[in-house]
N, C-alpha and C positions, 0 to 999 in steps of 0.2 A: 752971364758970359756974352759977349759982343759977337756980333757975326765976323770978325775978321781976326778972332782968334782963330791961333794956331789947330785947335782940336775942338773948335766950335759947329756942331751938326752931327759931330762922330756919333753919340750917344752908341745903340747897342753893335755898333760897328767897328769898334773899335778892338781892332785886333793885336795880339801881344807883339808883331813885327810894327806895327803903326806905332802901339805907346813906345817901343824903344825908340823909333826913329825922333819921335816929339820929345821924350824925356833928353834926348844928345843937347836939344836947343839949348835947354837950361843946364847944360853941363858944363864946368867953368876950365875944362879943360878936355874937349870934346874927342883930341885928338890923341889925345896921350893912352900908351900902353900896359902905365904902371896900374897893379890892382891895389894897390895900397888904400888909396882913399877910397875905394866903394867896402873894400875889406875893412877899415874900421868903421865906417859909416852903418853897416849891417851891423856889425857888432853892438854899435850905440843905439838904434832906432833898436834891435831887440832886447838888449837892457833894456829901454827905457817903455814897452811896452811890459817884460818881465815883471819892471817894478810898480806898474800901476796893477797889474795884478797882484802883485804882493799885498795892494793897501786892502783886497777887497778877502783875505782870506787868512792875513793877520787877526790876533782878538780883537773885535770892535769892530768889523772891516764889512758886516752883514747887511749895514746900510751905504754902501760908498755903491754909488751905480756911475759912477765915471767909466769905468774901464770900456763901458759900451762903445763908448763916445771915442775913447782913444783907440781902439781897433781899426777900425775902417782911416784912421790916420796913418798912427805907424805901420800899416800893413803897403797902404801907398808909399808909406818914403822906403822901406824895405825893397818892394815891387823899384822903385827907380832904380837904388842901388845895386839890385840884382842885373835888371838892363845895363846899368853903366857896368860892372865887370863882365856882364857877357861879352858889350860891345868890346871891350880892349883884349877879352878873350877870341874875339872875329866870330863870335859866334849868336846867332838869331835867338831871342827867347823864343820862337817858333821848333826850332831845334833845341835845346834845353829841353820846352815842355817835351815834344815829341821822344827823346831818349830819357826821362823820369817815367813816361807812361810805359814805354819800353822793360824797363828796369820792373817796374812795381808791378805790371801785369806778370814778369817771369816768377816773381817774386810769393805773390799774393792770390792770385788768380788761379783756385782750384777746379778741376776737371769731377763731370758729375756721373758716373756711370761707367762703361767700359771706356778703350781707349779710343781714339777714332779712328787707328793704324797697329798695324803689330808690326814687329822686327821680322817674325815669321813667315808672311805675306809671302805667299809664290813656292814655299816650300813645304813639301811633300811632310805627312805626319810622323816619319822617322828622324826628321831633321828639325822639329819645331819642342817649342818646352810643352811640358803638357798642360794644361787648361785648368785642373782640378784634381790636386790629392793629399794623402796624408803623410806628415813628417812626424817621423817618431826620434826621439834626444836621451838614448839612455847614458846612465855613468854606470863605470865601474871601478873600482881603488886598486891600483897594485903597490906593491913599493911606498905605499901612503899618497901617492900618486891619484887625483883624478881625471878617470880619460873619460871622455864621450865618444861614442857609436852614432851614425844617423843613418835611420832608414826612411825609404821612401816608399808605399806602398806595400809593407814587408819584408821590399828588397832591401839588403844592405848597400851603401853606397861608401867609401874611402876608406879609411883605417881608423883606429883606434884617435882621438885628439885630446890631446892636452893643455895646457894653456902656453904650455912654450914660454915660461918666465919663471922667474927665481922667487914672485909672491903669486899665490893664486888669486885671479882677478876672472876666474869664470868665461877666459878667452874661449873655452873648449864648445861654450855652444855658437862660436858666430859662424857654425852655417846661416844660420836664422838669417843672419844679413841677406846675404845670398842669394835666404828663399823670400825678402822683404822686396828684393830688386828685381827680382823676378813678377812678382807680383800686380806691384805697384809699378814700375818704371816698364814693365817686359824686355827686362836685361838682364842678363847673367852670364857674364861668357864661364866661368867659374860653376854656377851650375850644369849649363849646356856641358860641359867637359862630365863633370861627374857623374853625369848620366848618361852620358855617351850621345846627346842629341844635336852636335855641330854641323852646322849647314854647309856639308862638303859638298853640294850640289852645281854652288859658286863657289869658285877657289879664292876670289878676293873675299870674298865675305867670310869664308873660313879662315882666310890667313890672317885679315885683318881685324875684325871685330869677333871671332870663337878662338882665334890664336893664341902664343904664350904670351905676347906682351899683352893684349886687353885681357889675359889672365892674371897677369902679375896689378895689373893698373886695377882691377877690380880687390885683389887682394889689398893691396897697400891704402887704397880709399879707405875700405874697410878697417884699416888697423888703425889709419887715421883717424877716422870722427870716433873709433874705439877711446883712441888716449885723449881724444877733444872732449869726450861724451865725461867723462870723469869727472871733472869741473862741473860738470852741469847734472850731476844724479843722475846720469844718464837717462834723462830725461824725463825722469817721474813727476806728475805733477807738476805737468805744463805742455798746453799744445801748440810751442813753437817751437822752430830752432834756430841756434844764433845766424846770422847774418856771415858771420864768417868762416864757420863752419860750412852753409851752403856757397857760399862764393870756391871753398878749398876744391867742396866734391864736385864743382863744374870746372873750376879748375882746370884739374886733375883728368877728367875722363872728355874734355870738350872734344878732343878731335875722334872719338869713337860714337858710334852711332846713338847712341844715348846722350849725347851732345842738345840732341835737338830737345828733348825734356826742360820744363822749365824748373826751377828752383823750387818753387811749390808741391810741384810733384816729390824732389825729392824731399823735402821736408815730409811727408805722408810718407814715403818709401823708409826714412828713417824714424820715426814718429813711430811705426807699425813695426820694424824689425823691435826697436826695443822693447818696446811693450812686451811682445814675446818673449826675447833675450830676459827681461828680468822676472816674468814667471818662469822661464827655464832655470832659472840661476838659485830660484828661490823654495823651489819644487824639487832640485838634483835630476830635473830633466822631464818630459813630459810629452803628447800629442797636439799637433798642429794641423789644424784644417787650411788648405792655401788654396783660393778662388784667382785663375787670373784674371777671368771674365767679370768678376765682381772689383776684382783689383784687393783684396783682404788674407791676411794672416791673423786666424782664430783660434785662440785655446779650445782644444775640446776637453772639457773639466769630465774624466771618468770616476 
C-alpha cells in the first residue's frame, strides 16, 4: 500500500464512520438514494460466501479449507455494501452499530441477582408486593366444569376461575403469570389489586401504573403470549422465547413503568411463569414458593 493511499497509515484506527466515508470513494454512484444495488449486492456476496461453505460440508467437503480464505473477503465486500445502504439511508455505521448494541443488550443481556431498583422504592410496607410467599392453585369440578382457587399465604384471594373458553386449555391457573411478573420483572398492577397492595400514597402512580387500564394492559399481555405460547409447547423444552413474542409484551406495556425492563428480563419472567403454569396444568394444581428478592417462582414438590 503506497503512502498516498486513500487509507494508507489507518491501520488499527480505522473507525467504522472513516471505512464508510473511504468505501463512498469507490462507490460508482456515490450520491444516489436508491438501496437497490447495495440490497442485491448483500444478497450476492452472502450467497456467495453461503456457497463456499456448502463445498466444505457437503459429502467430500472435509478436505476443502478454502472457505478460510473467503471469509475475511466476502465479509469486506458485505461490510462496503452495508456502508453504501447506510450512507443513502443518511445514516453513520457508527449509529447502525450503536442501535444493534442497543437492541441485543435489551435483548440478550441478563441481570444476576436482585434487581437494582424496585417499583416499590419510597412506599410504606402496606403499599409494596411482598417479598417472599406461598401460592397455593387448587381445582375443583362443578357442572364438569374446572374452576381454580388461589391462595396466598392461606389467605384466599378472587373467585373461583375457569378457563373462560368453550375447549379447556388450563386458562384457570394463569394467575401464575401474574405471580411470574411480579417476581421476575417487580410488576403486577393485577397482583397489587388482588391483594389489595396499590400505592395510593401517590395518586399518579395509583392511577396510572396500579389502575384499570395497566390492569387490563396486564391482563390482555397475559392472554396474549397465552394464545402465542401454543405454537410453541408453551414453552417446554427450550430456554428462549421468540423474538416476537417479546417485541408484542414491550409493545404492549412500553408506556407503563415496566417499560423500562429489557426483553431479557421478560423472556425469564415468561420462561419461569410457564414452567410453573405447566406443573400446575399437569398436577390439577399445586404449591408455589415466590422469592422477589431472589427474583424465582419454585414448585414446592409435597
Amino acid at each position: 500500500m503506497t503512502a498516498d493511499h486513500p487509507d494508507a497509515g489507518l491501520g488499527t484506527d480505522l473507525t467504522l464512520d472513516k471505512y464508510q466515508e473511504l468505501a463512498a470513494l469507490t462507490d460508482l454512484d456515490p450520491s444516489s438514494h436508491d438501496p437497490m444495488i447495495p440490497l442485491l449486492g448483500l444478497a450476492g456476496e452472502i450467497g456467495t460466501l453461503a456457497a463456499e461453505y456448502k463445498k466444505r460440508v457437503r459429502p467430500g467437503g472435509e478436505s476443502y479449507v478454502g472457505f478460510e480464505h473467503f471469509v475475511p473477503v466476502e465479509l469486506g465486500d458485505i461490510l462496503w455494501y452495508v456502508a453504501a445502504l447506510a450512507r443513502r439511508a443518511d445514516l453513520t455505521l457508527s449509529e447502525v452499530a450503536h442501535r444493534n448494541l442497543s437492541k441485543t443488550r435489551d435483548r440478550y443481556v441478563t441481570t444476576d441477582g436482585t434487581l437494582a431498583y424496585s417499583f416499590d422504592d419510597g412506599f410504606p410496607d402496606g403499599q409494596r408486593l411482598p417479598r417472599r410467599f406461598i401460592a397455593s392453585f387448587t381445582t375443583h369440578d362443578e357442572d364438569g366444569i374446572s374452576r381454580c382457587r388461589l391462595r396466598i399465604d392461606d389467605e384466599t384471594f378472587g373467585a373461583l376461575i375457569d378457563d373462560n373458553a368453550r375447549h379447556r386449555d388450563d386458562y384457570q391457573y394463569h394467575d401464575v403469570f401474574h405471580l411470574a411478573h411480579a417476581a421476575v420483572l417487580g410488576w403486577s398492577p393485577v397482583l397489587r389489586s388482588l391483594i389489595r397492595v396499590k400505592r395510593g400514597m401517590d395518586k399518579d402512580t395509583d392511577r396510572a401504573e396500579d389502575g384499570a387500564r395497566a390492569i387490563a394492559t396486564e391482563e390482555a399481555v397475559t392472554a396474549m403470549i397465552f394464545e402465542l405460547a401454543s405454537v410453541w409447547n408453551y414453552f417446554e423444552a427450550t430456554e428462549r422465547v421468540d423474538d416476537s413474542i417479546l417485541r408484542a409484551a414491550k409493545a404492549v406495556t412500553g408506556r407503563l413503568e415496566v417499560g423500562v425492563q429489557p426483553a431479557s428480563e421478560w423472556e425469564q419472567a415468561i420462561l419461569a411463569g410457564y414452567a410453573a403454569w405447566r406443573y400446575l396444568r399437569d398436577n390439577g394444581g399445586g404449591r408455589l414458593s415466590v422469592d422477589l428478592d431472589r427474583r424465582t417462582v419454585e414448585v414446592i414438590y409435597d
